[in-house]
N, C-alpha and C positions, 0 to 999 in steps of 0.2 A: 558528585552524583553520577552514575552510572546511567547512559540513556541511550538510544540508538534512535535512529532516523530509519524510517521504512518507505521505501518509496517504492510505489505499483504502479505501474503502466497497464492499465486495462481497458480493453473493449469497452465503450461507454453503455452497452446494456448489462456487463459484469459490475460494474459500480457501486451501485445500492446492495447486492448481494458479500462482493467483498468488504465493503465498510460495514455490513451487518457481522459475518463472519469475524473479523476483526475486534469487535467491539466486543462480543461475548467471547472470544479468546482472553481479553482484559485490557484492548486498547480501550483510551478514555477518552478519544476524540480522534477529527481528522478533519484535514484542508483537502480539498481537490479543485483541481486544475483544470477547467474545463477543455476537449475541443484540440486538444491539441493532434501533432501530424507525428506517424514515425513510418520507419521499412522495417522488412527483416531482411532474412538472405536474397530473398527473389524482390525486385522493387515492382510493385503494383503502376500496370499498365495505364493510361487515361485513355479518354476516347474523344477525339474533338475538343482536348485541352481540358476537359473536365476531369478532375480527380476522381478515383474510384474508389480510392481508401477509407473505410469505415474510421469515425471520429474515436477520439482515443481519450481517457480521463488518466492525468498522472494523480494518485492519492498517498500524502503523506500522514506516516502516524508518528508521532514521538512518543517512545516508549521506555520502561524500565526495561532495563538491559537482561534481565534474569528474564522479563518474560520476549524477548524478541525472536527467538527461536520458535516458539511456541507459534506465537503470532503468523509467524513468516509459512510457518508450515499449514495454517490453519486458510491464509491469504490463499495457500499454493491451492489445498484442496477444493473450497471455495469457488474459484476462479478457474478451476479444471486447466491451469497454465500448462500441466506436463503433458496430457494427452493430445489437447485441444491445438492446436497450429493457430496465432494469432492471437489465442486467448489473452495472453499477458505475462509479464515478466516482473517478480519484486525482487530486490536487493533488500542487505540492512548496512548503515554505517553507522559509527561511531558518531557519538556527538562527546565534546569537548567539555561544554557550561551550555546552560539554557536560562533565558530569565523570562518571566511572564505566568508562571504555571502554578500561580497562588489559587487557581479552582483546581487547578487537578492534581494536584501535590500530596491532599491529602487520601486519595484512591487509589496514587500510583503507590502511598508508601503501606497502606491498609491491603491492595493487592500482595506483596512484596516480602508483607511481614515476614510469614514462616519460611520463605525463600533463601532469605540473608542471613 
């Protein structure tokens, strides 16, 4: 089976917006990660030991591989990653086997159909 692994690091108020985004591109679900800490090039200053850096959601999607391009672009728009400084950053990897996805098995191959 052919699946890719999506993984977005976003601004926790882009969230809801890119798992929406995502989902009507043809993802069939997603896990996110709450709360978590990153940098980019410049490291955000503290001020009396307090962190300044805005909380982060990392959100993955497993998807069919025909549509992760799609997705990833649609993630990009969404999330306004390219203009936006901060906004967020997705990647896609390759997944190998996946087992567990007896609900969503039959929507990733009904997406897919005319694809293959």
């Amino acid at each position: 089976m052919n699946l890719k692994l999506i993984v977005a690091m976003v601004a926790d108020e882009k969230t809801d917006v890119v798992i929406d985004a995502a989902r009507e591109a043809g993802a069939t679900g997603a896990t996110t990660i709450s709360s978590v800490r990153g940098e980019g090039m410049t490291p955000e200053k503290g001020f009396m030991g307090l962190e300044l850096t805005a909380q982060r959601d990392v959100i993955l999607f497993l998807v069919a591989g025909t549509q992760a391009r799609r997705i990833l672009e649609t993630i990009n728009t969404a999330g306004n990653f390219e203009d936006e400084p901060g906004a967020g950053v997705a990647f896609q990897i390759d997944i190998e086997d996946a087992v567990g996805l007896n609900t969503q098995l039959p929507k990733i191959m009904e997406e897919i159909a005319g694809e293959v």
